[in-house]
C-alpha positions as CSV (number, residue, x, y, z in Angstrom):
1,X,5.7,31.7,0.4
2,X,4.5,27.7,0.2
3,X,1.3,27.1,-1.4
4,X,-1.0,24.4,0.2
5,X,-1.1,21.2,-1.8
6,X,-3.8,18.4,-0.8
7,X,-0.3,17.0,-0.2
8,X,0.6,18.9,2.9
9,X,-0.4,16.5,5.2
10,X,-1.8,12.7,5.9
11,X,-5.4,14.2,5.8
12,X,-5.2,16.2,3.0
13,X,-3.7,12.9,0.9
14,X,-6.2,10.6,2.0
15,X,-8.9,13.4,0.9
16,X,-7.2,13.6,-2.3
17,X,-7.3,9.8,-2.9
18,X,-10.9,9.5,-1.7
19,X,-11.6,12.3,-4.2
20,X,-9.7,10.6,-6.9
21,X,-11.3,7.1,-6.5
22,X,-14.9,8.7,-6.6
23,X,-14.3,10.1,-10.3
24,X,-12.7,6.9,-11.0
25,X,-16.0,4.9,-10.0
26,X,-17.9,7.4,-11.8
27,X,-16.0,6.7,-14.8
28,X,-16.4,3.3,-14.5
29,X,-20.3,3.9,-14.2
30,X,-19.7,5.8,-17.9
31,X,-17.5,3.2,-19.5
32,X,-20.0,0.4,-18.7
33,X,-22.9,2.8,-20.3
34,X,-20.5,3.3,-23.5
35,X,-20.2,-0.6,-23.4
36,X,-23.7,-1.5,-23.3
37,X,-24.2,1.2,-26.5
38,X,-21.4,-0.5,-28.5
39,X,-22.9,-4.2,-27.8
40,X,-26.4,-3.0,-28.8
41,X,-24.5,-1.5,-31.7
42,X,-22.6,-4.8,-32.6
43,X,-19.2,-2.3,-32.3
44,X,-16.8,-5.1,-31.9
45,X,-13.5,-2.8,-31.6
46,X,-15.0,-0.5,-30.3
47,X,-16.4,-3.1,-27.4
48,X,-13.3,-4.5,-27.2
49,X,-11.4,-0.7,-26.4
50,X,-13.8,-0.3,-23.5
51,X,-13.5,-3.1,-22.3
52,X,-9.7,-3.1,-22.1
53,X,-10.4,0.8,-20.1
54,X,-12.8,-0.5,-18.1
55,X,-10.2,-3.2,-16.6
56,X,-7.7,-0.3,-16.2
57,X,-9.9,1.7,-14.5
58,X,-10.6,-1.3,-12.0
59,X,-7.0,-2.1,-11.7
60,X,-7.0,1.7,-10.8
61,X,-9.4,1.7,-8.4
62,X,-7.3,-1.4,-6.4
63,X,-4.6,1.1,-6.3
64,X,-6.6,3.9,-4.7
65,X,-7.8,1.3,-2.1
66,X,-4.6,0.5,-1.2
67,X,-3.2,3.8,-1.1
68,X,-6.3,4.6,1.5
69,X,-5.4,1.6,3.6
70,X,-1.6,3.0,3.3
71,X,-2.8,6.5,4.1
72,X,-5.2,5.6,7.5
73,X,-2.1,3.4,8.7
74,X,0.4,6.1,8.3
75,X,-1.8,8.4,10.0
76,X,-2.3,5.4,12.4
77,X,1.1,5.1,13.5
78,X,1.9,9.4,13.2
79,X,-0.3,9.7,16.2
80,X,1.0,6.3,18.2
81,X,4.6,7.7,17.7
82,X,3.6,11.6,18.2
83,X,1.4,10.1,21.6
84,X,-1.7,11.9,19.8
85,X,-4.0,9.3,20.1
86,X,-6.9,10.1,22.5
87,X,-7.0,9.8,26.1
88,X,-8.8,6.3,27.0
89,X,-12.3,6.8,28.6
90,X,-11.9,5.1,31.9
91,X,-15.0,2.9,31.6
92,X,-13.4,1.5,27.9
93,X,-12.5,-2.4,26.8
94,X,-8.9,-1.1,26.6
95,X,-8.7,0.8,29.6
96,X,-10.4,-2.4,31.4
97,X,-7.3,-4.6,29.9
98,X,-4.6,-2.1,30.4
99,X,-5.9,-1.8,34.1
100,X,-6.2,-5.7,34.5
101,X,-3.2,-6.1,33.3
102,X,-1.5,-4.0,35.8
């Protein structure tokens, strides 16, 4: 028997990453608290170490944006090649073009 992983699918993935980049921001949010503290405090190294996590957490966060942009257009393309993109409402811009282009 297979146990479900957020991985199963394109959906779950993306729900994963959205998940992920929210604790991410959040511990941003924390790390610029702790930075504030340690100027007040004059804690140089201590400054210094947070601000070296809070630039990895940023470069982080770039990666999870990315990896959502990957994510919507790999589900993008799953449902142009598997025809599961919704039928066009007859009075919509593309179904206007398509039909004008005929």
């Amino acid at each position: 028997m297979h146990d479900e992983t957020p991985f199963d699918s394109i959906e779950g993935s993306h729900c994963y990453v959205d998940m992920l980049a929210e604790a991410i921001a959040e511990a941003r949010r924390d790390v610029e608290g702790l930075l504030a503290q340690a100027e007040a405090e004059g804690a140089d190294r201590r400054k210094q170490a947070l601000l070296l996590v809070s630039y990895n957490l940023l470069k982080l966060e770039g990666h999870m944006t990315t990896s959502r942009r990957i994510l919507n257009d790999l589900r993008t393309l799953r449902r142009l090649l598997l025809d599961e993109r919704r039928p066009q409402q007859p009075g919509s811009l593309v179904a206007r073009r398509a039909a004008a282009a005929d």
